[in-house]
C-alpha positions as CSV (number, residue, x, y, z in Angstrom):
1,X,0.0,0.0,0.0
2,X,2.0,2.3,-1.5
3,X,1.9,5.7,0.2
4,X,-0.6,4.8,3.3
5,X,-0.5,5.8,6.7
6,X,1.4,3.6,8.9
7,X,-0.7,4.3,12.4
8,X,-3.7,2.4,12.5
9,X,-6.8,4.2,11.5
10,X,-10.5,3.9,12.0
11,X,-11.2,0.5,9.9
12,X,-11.1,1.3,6.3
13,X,-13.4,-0.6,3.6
14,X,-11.4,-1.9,1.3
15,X,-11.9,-1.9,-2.6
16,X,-9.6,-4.0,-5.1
17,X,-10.0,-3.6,-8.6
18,X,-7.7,-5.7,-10.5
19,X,-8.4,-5.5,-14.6
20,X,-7.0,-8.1,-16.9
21,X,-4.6,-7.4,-19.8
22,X,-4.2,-4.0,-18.9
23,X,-0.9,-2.2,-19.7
24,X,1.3,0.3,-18.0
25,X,0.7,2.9,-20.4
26,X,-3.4,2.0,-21.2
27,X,-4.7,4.7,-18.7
28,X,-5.1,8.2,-19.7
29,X,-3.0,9.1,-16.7
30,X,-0.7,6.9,-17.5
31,X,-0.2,8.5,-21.1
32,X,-2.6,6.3,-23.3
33,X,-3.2,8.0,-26.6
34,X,-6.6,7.2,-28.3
35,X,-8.8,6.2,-25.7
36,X,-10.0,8.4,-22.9
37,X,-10.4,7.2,-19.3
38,X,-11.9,9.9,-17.3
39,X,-13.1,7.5,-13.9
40,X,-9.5,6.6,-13.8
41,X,-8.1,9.7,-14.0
42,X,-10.2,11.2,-11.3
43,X,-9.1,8.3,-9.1
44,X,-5.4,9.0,-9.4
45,X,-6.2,12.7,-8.9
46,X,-7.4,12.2,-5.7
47,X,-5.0,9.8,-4.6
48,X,-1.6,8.1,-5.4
49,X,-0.5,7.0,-8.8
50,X,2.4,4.9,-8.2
51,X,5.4,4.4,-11.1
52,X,6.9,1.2,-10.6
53,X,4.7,-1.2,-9.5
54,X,4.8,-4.7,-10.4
55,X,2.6,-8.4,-10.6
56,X,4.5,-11.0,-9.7
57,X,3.9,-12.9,-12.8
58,X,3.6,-11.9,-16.4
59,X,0.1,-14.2,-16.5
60,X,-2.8,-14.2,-15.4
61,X,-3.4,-17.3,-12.7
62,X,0.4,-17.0,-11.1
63,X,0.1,-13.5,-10.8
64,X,-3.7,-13.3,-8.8
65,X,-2.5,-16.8,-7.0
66,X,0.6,-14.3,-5.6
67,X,-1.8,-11.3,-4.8
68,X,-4.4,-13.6,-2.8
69,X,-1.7,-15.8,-0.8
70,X,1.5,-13.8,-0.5
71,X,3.2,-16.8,-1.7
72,X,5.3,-16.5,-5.1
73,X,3.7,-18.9,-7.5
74,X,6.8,-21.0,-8.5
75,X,6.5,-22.2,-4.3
76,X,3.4,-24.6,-5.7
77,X,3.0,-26.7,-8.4
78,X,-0.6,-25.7,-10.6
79,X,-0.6,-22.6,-10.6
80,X,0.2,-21.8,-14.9
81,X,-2.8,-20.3,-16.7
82,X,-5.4,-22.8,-15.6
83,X,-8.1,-24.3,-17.8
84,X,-11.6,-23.7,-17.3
85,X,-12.0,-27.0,-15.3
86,X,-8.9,-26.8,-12.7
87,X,-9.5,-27.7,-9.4
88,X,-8.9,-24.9,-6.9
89,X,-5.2,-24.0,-6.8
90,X,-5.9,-21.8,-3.8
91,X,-6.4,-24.9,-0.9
92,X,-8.7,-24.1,1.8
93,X,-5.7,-25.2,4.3
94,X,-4.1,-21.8,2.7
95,X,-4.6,-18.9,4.5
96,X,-5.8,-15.8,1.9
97,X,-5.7,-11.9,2.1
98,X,-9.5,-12.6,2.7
99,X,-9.4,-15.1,5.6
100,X,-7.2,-12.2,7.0
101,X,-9.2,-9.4,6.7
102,X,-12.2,-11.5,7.9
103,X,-9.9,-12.4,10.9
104,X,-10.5,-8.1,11.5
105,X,-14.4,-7.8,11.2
106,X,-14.7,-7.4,7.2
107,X,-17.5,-8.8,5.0
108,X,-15.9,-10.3,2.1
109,X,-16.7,-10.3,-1.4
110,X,-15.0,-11.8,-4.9
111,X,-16.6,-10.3,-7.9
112,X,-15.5,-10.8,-11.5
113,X,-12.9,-13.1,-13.4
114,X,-11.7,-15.7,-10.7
115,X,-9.2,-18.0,-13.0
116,X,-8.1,-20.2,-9.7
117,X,-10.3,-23.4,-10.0
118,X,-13.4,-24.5,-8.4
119,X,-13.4,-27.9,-7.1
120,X,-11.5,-30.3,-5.5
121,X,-10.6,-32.1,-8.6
122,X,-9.9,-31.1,-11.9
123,X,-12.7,-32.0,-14.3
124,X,-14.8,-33.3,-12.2
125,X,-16.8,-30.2,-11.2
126,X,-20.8,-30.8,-10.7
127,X,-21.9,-27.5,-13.1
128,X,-25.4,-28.8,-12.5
129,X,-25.4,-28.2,-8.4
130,X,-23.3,-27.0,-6.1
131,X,-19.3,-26.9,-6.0
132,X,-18.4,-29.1,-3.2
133,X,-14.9,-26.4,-2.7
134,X,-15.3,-22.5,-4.0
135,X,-14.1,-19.0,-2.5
136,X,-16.3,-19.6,0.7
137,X,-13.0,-22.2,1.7
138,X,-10.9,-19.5,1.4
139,X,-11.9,-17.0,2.9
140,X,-14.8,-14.7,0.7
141,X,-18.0,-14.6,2.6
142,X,-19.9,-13.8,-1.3
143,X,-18.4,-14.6,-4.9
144,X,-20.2,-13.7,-8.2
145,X,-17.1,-15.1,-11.1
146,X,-16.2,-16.2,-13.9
147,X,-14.3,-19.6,-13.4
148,X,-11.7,-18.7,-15.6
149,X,-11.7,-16.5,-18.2
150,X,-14.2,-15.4,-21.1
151,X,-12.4,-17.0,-23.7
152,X,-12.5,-20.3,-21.8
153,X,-15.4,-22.6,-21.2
154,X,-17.6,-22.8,-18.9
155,X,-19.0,-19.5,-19.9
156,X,-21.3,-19.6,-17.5
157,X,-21.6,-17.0,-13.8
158,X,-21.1,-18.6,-10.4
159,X,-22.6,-17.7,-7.6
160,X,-22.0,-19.3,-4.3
161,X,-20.9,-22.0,-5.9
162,X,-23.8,-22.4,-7.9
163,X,-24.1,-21.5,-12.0
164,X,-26.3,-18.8,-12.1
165,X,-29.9,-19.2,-14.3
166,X,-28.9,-22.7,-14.1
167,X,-31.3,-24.4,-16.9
168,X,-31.7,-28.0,-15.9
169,X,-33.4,-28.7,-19.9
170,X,-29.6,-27.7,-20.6
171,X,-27.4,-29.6,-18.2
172,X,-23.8,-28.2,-18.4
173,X,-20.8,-30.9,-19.3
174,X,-16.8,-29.3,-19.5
175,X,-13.9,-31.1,-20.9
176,X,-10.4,-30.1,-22.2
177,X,-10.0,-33.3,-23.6
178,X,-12.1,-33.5,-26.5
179,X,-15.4,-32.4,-27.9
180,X,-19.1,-33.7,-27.5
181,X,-20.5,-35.8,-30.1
182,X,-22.6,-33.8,-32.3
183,X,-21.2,-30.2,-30.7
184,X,-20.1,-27.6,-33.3
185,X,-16.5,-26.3,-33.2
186,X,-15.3,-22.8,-34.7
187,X,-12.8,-25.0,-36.3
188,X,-14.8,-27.5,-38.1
189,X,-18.3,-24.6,-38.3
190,X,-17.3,-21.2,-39.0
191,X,-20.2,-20.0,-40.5
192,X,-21.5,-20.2,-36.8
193,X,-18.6,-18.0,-35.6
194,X,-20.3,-14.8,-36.0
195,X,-20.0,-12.3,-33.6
196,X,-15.4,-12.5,-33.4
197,X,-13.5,-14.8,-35.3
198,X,-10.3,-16.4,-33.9
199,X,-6.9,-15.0,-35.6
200,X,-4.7,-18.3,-33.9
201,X,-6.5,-20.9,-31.3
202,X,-9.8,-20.2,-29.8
203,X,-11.6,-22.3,-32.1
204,X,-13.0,-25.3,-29.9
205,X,-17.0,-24.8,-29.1
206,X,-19.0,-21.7,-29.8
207,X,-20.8,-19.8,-27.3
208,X,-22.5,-17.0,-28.6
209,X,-21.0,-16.9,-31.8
210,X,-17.4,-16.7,-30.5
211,X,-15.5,-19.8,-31.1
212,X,-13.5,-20.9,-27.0
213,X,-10.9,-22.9,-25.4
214,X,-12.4,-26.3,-24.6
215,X,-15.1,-27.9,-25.0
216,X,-18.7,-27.5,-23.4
217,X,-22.0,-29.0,-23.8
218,X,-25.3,-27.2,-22.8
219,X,-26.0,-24.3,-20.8
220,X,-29.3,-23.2,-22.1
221,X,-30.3,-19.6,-20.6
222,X,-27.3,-20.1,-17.9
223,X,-24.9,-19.3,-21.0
224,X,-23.5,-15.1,-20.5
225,X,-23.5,-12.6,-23.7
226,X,-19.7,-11.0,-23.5
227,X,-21.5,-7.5,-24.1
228,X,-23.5,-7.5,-21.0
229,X,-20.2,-9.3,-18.8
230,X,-19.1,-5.7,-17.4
231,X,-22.7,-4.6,-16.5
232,X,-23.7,-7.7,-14.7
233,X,-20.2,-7.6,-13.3
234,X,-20.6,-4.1,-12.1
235,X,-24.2,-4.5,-10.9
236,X,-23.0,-7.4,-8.6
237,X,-20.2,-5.8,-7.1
238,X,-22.0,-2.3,-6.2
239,X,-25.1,-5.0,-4.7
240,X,-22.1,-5.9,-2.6
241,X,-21.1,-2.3,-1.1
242,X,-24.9,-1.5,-0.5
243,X,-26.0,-4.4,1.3
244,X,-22.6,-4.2,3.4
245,X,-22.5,0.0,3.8
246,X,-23.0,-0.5,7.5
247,X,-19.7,-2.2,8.3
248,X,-16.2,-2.7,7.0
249,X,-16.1,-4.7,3.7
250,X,-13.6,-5.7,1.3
251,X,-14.4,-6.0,-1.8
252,X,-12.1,-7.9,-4.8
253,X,-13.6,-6.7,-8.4
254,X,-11.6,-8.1,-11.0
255,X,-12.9,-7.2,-14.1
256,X,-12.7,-8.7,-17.2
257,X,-13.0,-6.2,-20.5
258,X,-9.7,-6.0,-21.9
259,X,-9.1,-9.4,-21.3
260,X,-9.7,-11.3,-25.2
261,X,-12.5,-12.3,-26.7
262,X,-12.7,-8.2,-26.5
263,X,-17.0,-7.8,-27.1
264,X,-17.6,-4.6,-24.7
265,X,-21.3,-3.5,-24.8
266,X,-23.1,-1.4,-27.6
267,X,-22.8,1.8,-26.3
268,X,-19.0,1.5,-26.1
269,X,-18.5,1.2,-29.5
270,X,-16.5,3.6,-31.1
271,X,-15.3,5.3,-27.7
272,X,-11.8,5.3,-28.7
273,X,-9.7,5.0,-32.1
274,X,-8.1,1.8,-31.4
275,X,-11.4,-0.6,-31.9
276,X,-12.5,-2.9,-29.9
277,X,-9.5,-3.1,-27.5
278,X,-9.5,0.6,-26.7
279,X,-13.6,0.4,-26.0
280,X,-12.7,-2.4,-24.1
281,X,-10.5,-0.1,-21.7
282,X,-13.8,2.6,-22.1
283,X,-15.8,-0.2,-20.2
284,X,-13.1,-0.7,-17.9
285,X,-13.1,2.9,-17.1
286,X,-16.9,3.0,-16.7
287,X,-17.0,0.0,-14.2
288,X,-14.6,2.0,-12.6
289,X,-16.7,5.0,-12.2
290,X,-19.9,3.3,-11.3
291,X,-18.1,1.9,-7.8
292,X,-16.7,5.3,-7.2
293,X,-20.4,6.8,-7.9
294,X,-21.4,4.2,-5.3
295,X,-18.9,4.6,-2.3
296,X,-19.7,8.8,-2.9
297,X,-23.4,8.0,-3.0
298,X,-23.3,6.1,0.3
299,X,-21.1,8.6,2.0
300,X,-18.3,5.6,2.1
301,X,-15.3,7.5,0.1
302,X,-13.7,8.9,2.6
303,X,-13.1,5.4,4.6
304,X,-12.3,3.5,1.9
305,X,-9.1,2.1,0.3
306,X,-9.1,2.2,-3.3
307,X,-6.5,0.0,-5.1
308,X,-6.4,-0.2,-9.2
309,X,-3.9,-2.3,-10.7
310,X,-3.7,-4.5,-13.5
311,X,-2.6,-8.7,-13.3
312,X,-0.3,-8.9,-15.9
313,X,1.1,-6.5,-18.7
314,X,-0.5,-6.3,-22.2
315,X,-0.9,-7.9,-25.3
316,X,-2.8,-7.1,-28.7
317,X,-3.1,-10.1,-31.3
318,X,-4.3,-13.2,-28.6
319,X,-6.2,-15.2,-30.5
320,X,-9.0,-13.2,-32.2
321,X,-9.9,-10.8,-35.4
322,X,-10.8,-7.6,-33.4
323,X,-7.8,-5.3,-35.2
324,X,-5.9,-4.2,-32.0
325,X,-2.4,-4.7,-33.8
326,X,-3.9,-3.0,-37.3
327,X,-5.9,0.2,-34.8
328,X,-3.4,0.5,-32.1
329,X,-1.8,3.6,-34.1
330,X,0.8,5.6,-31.6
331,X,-0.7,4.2,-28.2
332,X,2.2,2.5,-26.7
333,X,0.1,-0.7,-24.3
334,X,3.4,-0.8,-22.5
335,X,4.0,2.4,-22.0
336,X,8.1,3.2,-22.1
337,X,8.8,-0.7,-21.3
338,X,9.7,-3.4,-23.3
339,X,7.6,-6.6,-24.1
340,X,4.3,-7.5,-22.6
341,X,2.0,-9.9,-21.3
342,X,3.9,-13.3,-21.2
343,X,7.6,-11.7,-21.6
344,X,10.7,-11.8,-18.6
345,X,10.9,-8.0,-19.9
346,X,9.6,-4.9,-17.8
347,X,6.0,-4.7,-20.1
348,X,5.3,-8.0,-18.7
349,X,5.2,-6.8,-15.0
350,X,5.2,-3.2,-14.8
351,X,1.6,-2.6,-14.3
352,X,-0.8,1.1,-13.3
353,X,-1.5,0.7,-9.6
354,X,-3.4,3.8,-8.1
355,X,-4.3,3.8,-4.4
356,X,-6.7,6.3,-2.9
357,X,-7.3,6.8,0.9
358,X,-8.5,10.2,1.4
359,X,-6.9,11.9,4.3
360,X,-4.3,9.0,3.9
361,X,-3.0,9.2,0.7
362,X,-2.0,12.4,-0.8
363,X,-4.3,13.9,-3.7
364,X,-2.7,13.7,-6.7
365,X,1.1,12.6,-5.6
366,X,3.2,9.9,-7.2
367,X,5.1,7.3,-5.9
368,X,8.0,6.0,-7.6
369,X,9.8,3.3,-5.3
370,X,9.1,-0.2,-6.0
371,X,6.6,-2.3,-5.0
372,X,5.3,-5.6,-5.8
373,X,1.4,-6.9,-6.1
374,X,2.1,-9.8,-3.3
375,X,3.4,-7.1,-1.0
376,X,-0.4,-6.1,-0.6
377,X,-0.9,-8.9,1.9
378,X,1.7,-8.1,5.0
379,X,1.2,-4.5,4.2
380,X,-2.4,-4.0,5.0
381,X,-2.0,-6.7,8.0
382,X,0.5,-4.2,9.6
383,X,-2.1,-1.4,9.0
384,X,-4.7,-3.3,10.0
385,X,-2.8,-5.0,13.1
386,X,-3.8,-8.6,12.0
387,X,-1.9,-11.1,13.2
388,X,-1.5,-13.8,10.8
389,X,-0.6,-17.9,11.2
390,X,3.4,-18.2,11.0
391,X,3.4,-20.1,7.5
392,X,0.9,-17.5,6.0
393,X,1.9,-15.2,3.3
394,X,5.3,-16.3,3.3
395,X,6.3,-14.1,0.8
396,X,5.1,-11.0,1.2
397,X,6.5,-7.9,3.1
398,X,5.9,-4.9,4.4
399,X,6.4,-2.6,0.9
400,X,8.3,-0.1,2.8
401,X,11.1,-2.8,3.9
402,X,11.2,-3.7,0.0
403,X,14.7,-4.0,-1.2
404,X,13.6,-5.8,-4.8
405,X,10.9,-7.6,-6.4
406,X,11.1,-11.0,-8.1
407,X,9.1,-12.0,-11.6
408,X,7.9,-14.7,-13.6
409,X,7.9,-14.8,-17.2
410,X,5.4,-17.5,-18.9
411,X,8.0,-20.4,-18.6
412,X,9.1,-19.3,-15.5
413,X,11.9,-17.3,-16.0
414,X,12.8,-15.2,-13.2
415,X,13.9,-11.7,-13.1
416,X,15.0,-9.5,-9.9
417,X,14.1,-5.8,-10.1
418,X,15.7,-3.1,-7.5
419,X,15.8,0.6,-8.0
420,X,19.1,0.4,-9.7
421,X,18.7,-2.7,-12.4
422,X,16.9,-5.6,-13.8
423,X,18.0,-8.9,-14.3
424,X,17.0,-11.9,-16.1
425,X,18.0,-15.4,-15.4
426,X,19.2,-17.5,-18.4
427,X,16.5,-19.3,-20.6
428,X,16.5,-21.4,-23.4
429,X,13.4,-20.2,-24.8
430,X,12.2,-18.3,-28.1
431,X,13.3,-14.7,-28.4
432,X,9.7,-14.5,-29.5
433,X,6.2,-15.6,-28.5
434,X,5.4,-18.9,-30.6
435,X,1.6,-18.8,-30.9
436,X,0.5,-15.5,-32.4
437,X,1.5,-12.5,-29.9
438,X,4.2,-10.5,-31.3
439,X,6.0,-10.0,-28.4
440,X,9.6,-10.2,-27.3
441,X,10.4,-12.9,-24.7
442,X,13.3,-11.9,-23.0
443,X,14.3,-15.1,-23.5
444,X,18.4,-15.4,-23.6
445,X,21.0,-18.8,-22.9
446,X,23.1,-16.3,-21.0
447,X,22.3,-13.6,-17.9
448,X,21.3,-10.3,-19.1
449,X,21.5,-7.0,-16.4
450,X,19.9,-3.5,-17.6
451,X,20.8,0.0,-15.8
452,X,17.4,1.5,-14.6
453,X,19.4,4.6,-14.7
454,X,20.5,4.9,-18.1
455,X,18.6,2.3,-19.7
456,X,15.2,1.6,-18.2
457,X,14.2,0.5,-21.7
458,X,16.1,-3.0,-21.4
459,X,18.3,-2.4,-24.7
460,X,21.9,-3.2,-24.0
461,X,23.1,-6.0,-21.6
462,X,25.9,-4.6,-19.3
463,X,26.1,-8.4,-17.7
464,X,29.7,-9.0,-18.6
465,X,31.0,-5.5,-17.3
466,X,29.1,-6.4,-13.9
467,X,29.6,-9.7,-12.3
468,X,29.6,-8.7,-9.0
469,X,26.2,-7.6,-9.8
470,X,25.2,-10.1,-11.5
471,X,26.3,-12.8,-8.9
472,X,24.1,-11.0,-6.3
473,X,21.2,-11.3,-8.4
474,X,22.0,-14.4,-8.8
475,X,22.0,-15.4,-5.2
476,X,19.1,-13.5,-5.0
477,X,17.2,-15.9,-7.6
478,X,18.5,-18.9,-5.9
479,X,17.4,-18.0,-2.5
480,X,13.9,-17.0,-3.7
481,X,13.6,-20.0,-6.4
């Protein structure tokens, strides 16, 4: 919690709103150019936009696994990108940010895109009653989700470990193994692809003319339309704040807009000049604003933290037609870094994080010391004086007693980052992403060390003229792999 008071405080609600895909440089305040985000904006206005802030992983699962444990995902085996149909990766013997803010009095609620597994074995999920292990094991009191992500079956909302508008004409059947007889594919039916067509992948069954990853039978009236994901969503989690106004809450909204397939509703169409990606961000920022309309309606805003970060770093091309390589004109996703979602480079990590906490947090400041995502969890224990079981959060610190944060790349390179370099342990891998993304890896045989100083843009390797550097990172890899 970048920039917060370090007394304790009159209990603070706490609101966490985590998008998916976005970049560093995809927020108007963080420079974007061609799409406007005005809710966003305000936000760091009124509170702390901080400069070098960092997931712990340059993907989706690892990186929210980090941010709702405190333990660096590389610690437990699972926790890569997860299919629709994982068991949960987060066991309810693990102790979560949530258990520990419920250990203090809050209400707790997880609203959006979940990507963690449901279950206590993969595949083998009942979709047609109730879960026998969800978020209620770990620590959330409410949870309205997505199980994975919207370009992954099931595409169905959970609630309470129950698919929402369940339609038992329809009964719901998942597998990543192969398709159900008779069940058309986008790769063998394109003519039924008709709302976004896949550019590479995403071409197993169809829901709602979009072609998926896996493969999924039924669903009936249970199934979700993408363009009305962010308004039901957003609905849900400002349901949340009302009915829990009265006492301390937190609140974990993870939305899902600019995640791929990118289908934002009507009325965002044509908000920005980058297509579909940029009206994606447009919703983003308009979820944003409706729970900040919501805490200032209710009086709340004043004793509330407000986090907004992002899981990973950005990508364009990821697997469908919608033109955000073609539209993306001078907008840099990325900002000044290099690389993206996926990559061992600074774009993969480097993520907006804005905090608000009004007589807290100062109104329109910056912050530009580093802090990592998984930090969250010791840091608002400390504020909050929770005392937490002795094998919990294992990695996470206090993020003023930071000397460096660690990240994962897609195969799990790692890479230290302290406020003087970056470095990258050795890798076999591409130099470039395989399966469609044009993005650079990072991916070198050999170490690589950049200056932050004279070369934050990661563009010439000063390894060889450093190895006393380099062999602290090193032992600084070892000790943390």
């Amino acid at each position: 919690m970048a920039g917060c008071a370090t007394e304790r405080s009159q209990t603070p609600n706490i609101v966490f709103i985590l998008a998916d895909d976005l970049g560093y440089g995809d927020l108007g305040c963080y420079g974007a150019i061609g799409v406007e985000t005005p809710n966003v904006d305000a936000l760091a206005s009124q509170g702390v936009r901080c400069t070098d802030a960092h997931a712990v992983a340059s993907t989706s699962t690892p990186s929210r696994y980090a941010l709702l444990t405190g333990q660096y995902p590389w610690r437990k085996a699972g926790t890569d990108v997860a299919a629709g149909n994982a068991k949960m990766i987060i066991s309810p013997d693990q102790f979560t940010i949530a258990d520990m803010l419920k250990s203090r009095g809050y209400s707790t609620a997880a609203v959006g895109k979940w990507h963690l597994g449901l279950g206590s074995e993969t595949g083998k999920q009942d979709w047609n009653g109730t879960l026998d292990e969800d978020l209620s094991d770990i620590g959330f009191d409410y949870h309205y989700i997505m199980a994975a992500t919207s370009d992954r079956v099931p595409c169905v909302f959970i609630e309470d470990g129950k698919v929402v508008n369940h339609d038992p004409d329809h009964p719901i059947e998942v597998s990543y193994k192969a398709n159900f007889v008779g069940e058309p594919t986008g790769r063998d039916n394109p003519e039924l692809v008709y709302n976004l067509r896949s550019s590479h992948g995403h071409d197993m069954s169809i829901v709602n003319g979009i072609g998926r990853i896996g493969y999924m039978k039924g669903g009936g009236r249970a199934l979700w339309k993408d363009e009305t994901i962010a308004d039901s969503l957003t609905a849900h989690a400002v349901k949340f704040i009302e009915e829990n106004a009265s006492k301390p809450f937190f609140l974990y909204f993870a939305t899902n807009d600019v995640h791929v397939p990118r289908f934002p509703a009507e009325r965002f169409r044509g908000a920005s000049a980058m297509g579909l990606r940029g009206d994606a961000i447009a919703q983003f920022d308009w979820s944003v604003g409706e729970i900040l309309k919501t805490l200032e309606r209710l009086g709340l805003e004043k004793n509330t933290i407000v986090v907004l970060t992002s899981d990973n770093g950005p990508v364009l091309d990821d697997g469908y037609q919608d033109q955000a390589e073609e539209l993306v004109g001078d907008h840099r996703p990325s900002g000044p870094w290099r690389g993206g979602k996926y990559s061992a480079y600074e774009g993969g990590t480097m993520v907006p994080m804005i905090i608000r906490w009004p007589g807290h947090v100062e109104a329109g400041s910056e912050e530009g010391r580093i802090i990592s995502q998984i930090d969250g969890f010791r840091t608002l224990a400390d504020l909050l004086g929770a005392e937490i079981p002795s094998d919990a959060a294992p990695d996470s610190r206090n993020y003023k007693d930071a000397e460096y944060v660690m990240e994962m790349s897609n195969d799990h390179t790692l890479s230290v980052r302290d406020k003087d370099w970056k470095y990258i342990s050795p890798s076999n891998g591409p130099e470039m992403i395989q399966w469609g993304p044009k993005i650079e890896t990072g991916y070198r045989p050999y170490d690589q060390l950049f200056s932050r100083q004279t070369d934050p843009g990661e563009t010439v390797n000063v390894a060889a003229k450093n190895p006393e550097t380099v062999a602290r990172f090193k032992q600084i890899v070892d000790k943390e792999r």
